[in-house]
C-alpha positions in Angstrom: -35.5 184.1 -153.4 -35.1 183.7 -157.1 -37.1 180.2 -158.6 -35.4 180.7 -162.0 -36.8 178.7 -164.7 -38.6 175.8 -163.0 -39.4 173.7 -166.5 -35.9 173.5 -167.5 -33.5 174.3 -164.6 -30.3 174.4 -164.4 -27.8 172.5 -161.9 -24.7 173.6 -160.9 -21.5 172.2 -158.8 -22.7 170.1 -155.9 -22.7 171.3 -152.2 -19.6 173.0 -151.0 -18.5 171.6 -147.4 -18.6 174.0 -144.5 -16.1 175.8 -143.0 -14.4 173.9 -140.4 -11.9 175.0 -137.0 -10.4 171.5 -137.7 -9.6 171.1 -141.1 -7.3 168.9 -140.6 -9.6 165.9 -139.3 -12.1 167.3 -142.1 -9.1 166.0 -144.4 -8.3 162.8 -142.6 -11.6 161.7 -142.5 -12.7 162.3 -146.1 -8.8 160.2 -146.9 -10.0 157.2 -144.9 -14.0 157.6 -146.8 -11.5 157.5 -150.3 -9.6 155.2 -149.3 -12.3 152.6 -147.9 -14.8 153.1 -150.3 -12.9 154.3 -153.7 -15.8 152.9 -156.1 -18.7 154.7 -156.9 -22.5 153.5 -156.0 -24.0 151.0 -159.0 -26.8 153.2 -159.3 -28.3 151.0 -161.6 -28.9 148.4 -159.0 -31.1 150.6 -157.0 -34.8 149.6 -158.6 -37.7 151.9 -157.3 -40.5 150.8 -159.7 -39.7 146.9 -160.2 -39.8 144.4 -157.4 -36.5 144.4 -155.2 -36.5 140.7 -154.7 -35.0 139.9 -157.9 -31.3 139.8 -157.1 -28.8 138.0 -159.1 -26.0 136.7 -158.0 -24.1 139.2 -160.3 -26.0 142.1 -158.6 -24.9 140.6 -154.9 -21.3 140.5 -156.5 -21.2 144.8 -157.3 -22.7 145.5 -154.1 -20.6 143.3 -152.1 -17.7 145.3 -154.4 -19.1 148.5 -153.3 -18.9 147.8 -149.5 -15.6 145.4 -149.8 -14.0 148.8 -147.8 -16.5 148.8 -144.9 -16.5 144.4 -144.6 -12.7 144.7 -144.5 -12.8 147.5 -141.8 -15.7 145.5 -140.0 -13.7 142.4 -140.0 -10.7 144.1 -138.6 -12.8 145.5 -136.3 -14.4 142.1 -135.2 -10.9 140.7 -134.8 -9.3 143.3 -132.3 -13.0 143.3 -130.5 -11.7 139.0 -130.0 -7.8 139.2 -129.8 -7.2 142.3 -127.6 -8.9 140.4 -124.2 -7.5 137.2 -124.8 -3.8 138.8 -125.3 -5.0 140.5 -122.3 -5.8 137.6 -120.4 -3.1 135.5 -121.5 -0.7 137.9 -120.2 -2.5 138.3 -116.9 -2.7 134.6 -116.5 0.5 133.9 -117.8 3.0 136.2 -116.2 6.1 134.2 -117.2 
Protein backbone atom coordinates (compact mmCIF):
# COMPACT_ATOMS: atom_id res chain seq x y z
CA UNK A 1 0.00 0.00 0.00
CA UNK A 2 1.41 3.20 -1.28
CA UNK A 3 1.35 6.32 1.72
CA UNK A 4 2.33 8.89 -0.90
CA UNK A 5 3.37 12.06 0.53
CA UNK A 6 1.96 12.19 4.02
CA UNK A 7 3.01 16.23 4.68
CA UNK A 8 1.23 17.52 1.80
CA UNK A 9 -1.34 14.92 0.45
CA UNK A 10 -3.37 15.06 -2.08
CA UNK A 11 -7.33 14.42 -2.09
CA UNK A 12 -9.14 13.26 -4.86
CA UNK A 13 -13.00 12.76 -5.87
CA UNK A 14 -15.04 11.60 -2.93
CA UNK A 15 -16.24 7.87 -2.45
CA UNK A 16 -17.79 6.25 -5.43
CA UNK A 17 -21.08 4.30 -4.36
CA UNK A 18 -21.13 0.51 -4.68
CA UNK A 19 -22.36 -1.46 -7.24
CA UNK A 20 -25.92 -2.30 -6.65
CA UNK A 21 -28.58 -5.43 -8.19
CA UNK A 22 -31.23 -2.61 -7.58
CA UNK A 23 -30.20 0.48 -9.07
CA UNK A 24 -33.23 1.57 -9.42
CA UNK A 25 -34.15 2.02 -5.55
CA UNK A 26 -30.38 3.21 -5.25
CA UNK A 27 -31.81 6.14 -7.58
CA UNK A 28 -35.16 6.69 -5.90
CA UNK A 29 -33.77 6.87 -2.64
CA UNK A 30 -30.92 9.31 -3.25
CA UNK A 31 -34.19 11.59 -5.36
CA UNK A 32 -36.15 11.62 -2.13
CA UNK A 33 -32.49 12.56 0.10
CA UNK A 34 -32.29 15.62 -2.81
CA UNK A 35 -35.31 16.36 -2.73
CA UNK A 36 -35.89 16.51 1.21
CA UNK A 37 -32.81 17.90 2.10
CA UNK A 38 -31.58 20.09 -0.97
CA UNK A 39 -29.35 22.51 1.27
CA UNK A 40 -26.06 21.82 2.27
CA UNK A 41 -24.79 21.43 6.11
CA UNK A 42 -23.84 25.11 7.80
CA UNK A 43 -20.62 23.80 8.57
CA UNK A 44 -19.73 26.77 10.27
CA UNK A 45 -22.26 26.20 12.99
CA UNK A 46 -20.63 23.05 14.09
CA UNK A 47 -18.07 24.48 17.03
CA UNK A 48 -15.60 21.86 18.31
CA UNK A 49 -13.28 24.12 20.37
CA UNK A 50 -15.81 26.87 21.76
CA UNK A 51 -18.66 26.12 24.11
CA UNK A 52 -21.83 24.68 22.23
CA UNK A 53 -24.23 26.44 24.45
CA UNK A 54 -23.95 29.64 22.73
CA UNK A 55 -26.80 29.48 20.22
CA UNK A 56 -28.34 32.39 18.64
CA UNK A 57 -31.44 32.56 17.50
CA UNK A 58 -30.04 33.10 13.95
CA UNK A 59 -27.99 29.86 14.37
CA UNK A 60 -31.47 27.92 15.47
CA UNK A 61 -32.93 29.59 12.27
CA UNK A 62 -30.15 27.70 9.54
CA UNK A 63 -30.39 24.55 11.35
CA UNK A 64 -34.02 24.54 11.51
CA UNK A 65 -33.49 25.46 7.45
CA UNK A 66 -31.27 22.50 7.14
CA UNK A 67 -33.73 19.92 8.52
CA UNK A 68 -37.08 21.90 7.24
CA UNK A 69 -37.10 18.53 4.75
CA UNK A 70 -37.02 15.93 7.56
CA UNK A 71 -39.76 18.25 10.07
CA UNK A 72 -42.02 18.37 6.99
CA UNK A 73 -41.72 14.54 6.36
CA UNK A 74 -41.93 14.00 10.23
CA UNK A 75 -45.04 15.97 10.43
CA UNK A 76 -46.73 14.22 7.59
CA UNK A 77 -45.68 11.35 9.16
CA UNK A 78 -47.21 12.30 12.55
CA UNK A 79 -50.49 13.20 10.77
CA UNK A 80 -51.20 9.74 8.92
CA UNK A 81 -49.89 7.95 12.31
CA UNK A 82 -53.45 10.17 13.80
CA UNK A 83 -55.81 10.29 10.81
CA UNK A 84 -55.58 6.82 9.30
CA UNK A 85 -57.31 4.98 12.68
CA UNK A 86 -59.75 7.55 13.13
CA UNK A 87 -60.91 7.39 9.34
CA UNK A 88 -60.65 3.84 10.18
CA UNK A 89 -62.84 3.98 13.04
CA UNK A 90 -65.25 6.36 11.73
CA UNK A 91 -66.04 4.16 8.97
CA UNK A 92 -66.33 1.08 11.21
CA UNK A 93 -68.54 2.92 13.49
CA UNK A 94 -70.29 4.65 11.04
CA UNK A 95 -71.37 2.33 8.32
CA UNK A 96 -73.97 4.65 6.68
Amino acid sequence: MELGNISQPTFGPGPEAPGSSTPGLVTMAHGFLRLVQPNPLPIELINFGQSQSVFSLEHIHELLLYELGFLVCAAIGVLFIILVPLVGCCFCCCRC
